[in-house]
C-alpha positions in Angstrom: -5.1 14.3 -15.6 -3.0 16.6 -13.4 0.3 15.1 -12.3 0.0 15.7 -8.8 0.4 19.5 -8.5 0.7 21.7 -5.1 0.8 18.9 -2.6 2.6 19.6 0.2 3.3 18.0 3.5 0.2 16.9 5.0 1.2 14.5 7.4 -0.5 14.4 11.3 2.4 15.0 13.9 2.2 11.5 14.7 3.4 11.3 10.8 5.7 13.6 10.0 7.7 12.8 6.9 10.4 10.6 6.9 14.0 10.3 6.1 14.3 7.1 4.7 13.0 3.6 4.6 14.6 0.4 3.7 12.7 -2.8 3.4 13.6 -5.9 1.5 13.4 -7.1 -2.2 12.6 -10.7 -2.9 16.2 -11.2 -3.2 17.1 -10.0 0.5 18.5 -6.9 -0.4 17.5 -3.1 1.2 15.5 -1.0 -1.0 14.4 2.4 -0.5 11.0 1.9 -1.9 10.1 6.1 -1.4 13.3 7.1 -3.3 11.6 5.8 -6.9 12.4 7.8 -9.7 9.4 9.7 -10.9 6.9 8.7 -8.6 4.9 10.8 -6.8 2.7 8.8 -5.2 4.0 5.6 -3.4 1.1 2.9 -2.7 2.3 0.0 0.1 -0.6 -2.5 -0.2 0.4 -5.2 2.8 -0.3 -9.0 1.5 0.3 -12.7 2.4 -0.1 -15.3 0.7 -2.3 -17.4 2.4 -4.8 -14.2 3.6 -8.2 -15.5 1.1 -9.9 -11.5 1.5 -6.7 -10.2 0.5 -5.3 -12.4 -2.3 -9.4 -11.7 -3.5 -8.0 -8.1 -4.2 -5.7 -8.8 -7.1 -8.0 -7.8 -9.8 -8.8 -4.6 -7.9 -5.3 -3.8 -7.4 -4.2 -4.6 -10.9 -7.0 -2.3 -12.3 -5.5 0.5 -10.0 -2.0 -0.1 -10.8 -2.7 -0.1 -14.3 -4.7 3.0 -14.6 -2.8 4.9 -12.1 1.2 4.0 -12.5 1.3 6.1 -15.9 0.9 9.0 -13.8 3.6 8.8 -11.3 1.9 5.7 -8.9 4.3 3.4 -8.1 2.7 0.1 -6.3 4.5 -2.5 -4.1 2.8 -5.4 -2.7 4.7 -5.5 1.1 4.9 -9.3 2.7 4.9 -8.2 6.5 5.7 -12.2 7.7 8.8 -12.6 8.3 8.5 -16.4 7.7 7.4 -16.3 4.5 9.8 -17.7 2.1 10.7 -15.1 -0.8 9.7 -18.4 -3.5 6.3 -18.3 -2.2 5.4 -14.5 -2.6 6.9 -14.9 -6.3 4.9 -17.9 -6.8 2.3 -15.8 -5.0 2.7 -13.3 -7.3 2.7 -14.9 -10.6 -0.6 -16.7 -9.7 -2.3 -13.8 -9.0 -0.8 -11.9 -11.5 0.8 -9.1 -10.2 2.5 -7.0 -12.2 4.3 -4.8 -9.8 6.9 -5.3 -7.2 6.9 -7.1 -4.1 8.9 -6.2 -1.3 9.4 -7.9 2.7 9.2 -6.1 5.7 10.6 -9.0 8.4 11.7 -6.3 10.9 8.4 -5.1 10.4 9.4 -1.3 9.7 6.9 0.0 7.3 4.2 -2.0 9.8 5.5 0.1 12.4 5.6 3.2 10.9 2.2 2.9 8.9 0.2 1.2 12.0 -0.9 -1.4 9.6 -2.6 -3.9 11.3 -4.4 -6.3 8.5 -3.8 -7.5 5.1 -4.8 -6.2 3.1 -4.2 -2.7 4.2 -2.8 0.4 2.2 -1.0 2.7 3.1 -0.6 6.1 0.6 2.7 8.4 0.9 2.9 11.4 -1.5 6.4 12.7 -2.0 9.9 11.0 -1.8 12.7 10.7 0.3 12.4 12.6 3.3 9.8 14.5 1.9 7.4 11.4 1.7 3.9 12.3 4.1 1.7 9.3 4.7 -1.5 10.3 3.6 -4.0 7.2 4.1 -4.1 3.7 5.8 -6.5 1.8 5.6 -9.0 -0.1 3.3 -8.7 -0.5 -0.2 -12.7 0.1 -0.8 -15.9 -0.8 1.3 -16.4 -4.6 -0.2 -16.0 -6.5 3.4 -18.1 -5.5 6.1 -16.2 -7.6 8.8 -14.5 -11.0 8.7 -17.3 -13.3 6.7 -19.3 -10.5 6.1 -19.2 -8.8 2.2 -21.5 -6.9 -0.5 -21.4 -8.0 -4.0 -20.0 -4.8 -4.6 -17.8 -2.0 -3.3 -20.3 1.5 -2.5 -16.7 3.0 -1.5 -14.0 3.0 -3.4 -11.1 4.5 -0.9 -8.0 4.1 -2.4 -9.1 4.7 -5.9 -10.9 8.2 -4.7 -7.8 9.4 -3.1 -5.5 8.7 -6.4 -8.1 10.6 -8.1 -7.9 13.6 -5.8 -4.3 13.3 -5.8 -3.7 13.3 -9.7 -6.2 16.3 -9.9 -4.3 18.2 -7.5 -6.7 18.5 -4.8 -5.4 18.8 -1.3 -6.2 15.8 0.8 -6.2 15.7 4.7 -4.5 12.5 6.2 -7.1 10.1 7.0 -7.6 6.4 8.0 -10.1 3.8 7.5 -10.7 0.8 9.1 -9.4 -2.6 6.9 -10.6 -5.5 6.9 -8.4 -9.0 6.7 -6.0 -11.4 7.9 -4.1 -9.5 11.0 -0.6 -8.8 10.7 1.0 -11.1 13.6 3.4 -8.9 16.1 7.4 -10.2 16.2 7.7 -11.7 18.8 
């Protein structure tokens, strides 16, 4: 597979790249999730741990992490509730089985900057640092139609087409889909 060859900047205005980011690890301190060694692709799939459509995308997700992180993907699960208790996503995450890392966003800051609105939601940069585009938000694939509403199967498969594309080099345009799940709760 091509590791992610001739991308370039292909963010909208309204997403131009970024400087930095800092959220939180499980242990309160910042991280700059975009600065990770190696990766060339940064995946922010937003969770909770009490959202039943998306804690039923941890098989999907693990699938994708494991076929895609050997190629430069890094994955972070991103707990946007700001009263979410750091012991429940790690209890969160070991009964699901996650086995990549899981960061908060309290202040909301990737929320912002991504327009996330549900989880679970993903949102795709390619690059790092300040040279980090965001590339995709939205769905992970086409299994729920609305709230109570799925198919047995995914006909879609969004975020796993656009690592594809990606690791074959193909140019991508920015794009969003529509997600559906539990809504990410403004601060207040």
């Amino acid at each position: 597979m091509a590791l992610f060859v001739a991308l370039t900047a292909v963010a909208t205005p309204d997403e131009a790249p970024h400087t930095s980011l800092y959220l939180l690890d499980l242990a309160g301190r910042r991280v700059e999730p975009l600065q990770a060694v190696g990766a060339k692709v940064t995946v922010f799939v937003f969770a909770r741990t009490d959202c039943p459509i998306s804690n039923r995308y941890a098989p999907e997700l693990q699938r994708l992490h494991r076929r895609f992180e050997p190629v430069g993907v890094r994955f972070w699960l991103v707990y946007p509730d700001p009263g979410e208790p750091s012991e429940a996503i790690r209890r969160h995450l070991r009964e699901f089985g996650y086995g990549f890392h899981a960061l908060r966003d309290p202040e909301h800051t990737l929320v912002r900057l991504t327009r996330a609105t549900v989880t679970p939601e993903a949102a795709v940069f390619v690059g790092t640092g300040g040279e980090a585009s965001l590339v995709y938000r939205g769905r992970i694939d086409d299994r729920y139609v609305d709230l109570g509403r799925s198919r047995a199967a995914p006909t879609t498969r969004d975020l796993e087409e656009l690592l594809r594309a990606l690791g074959e080099g193909r140019a991508v345009a920015p794009r969003t889909t529509a997600a559906v799940g539990c809504w990410i709760a403004p601060l207040e």
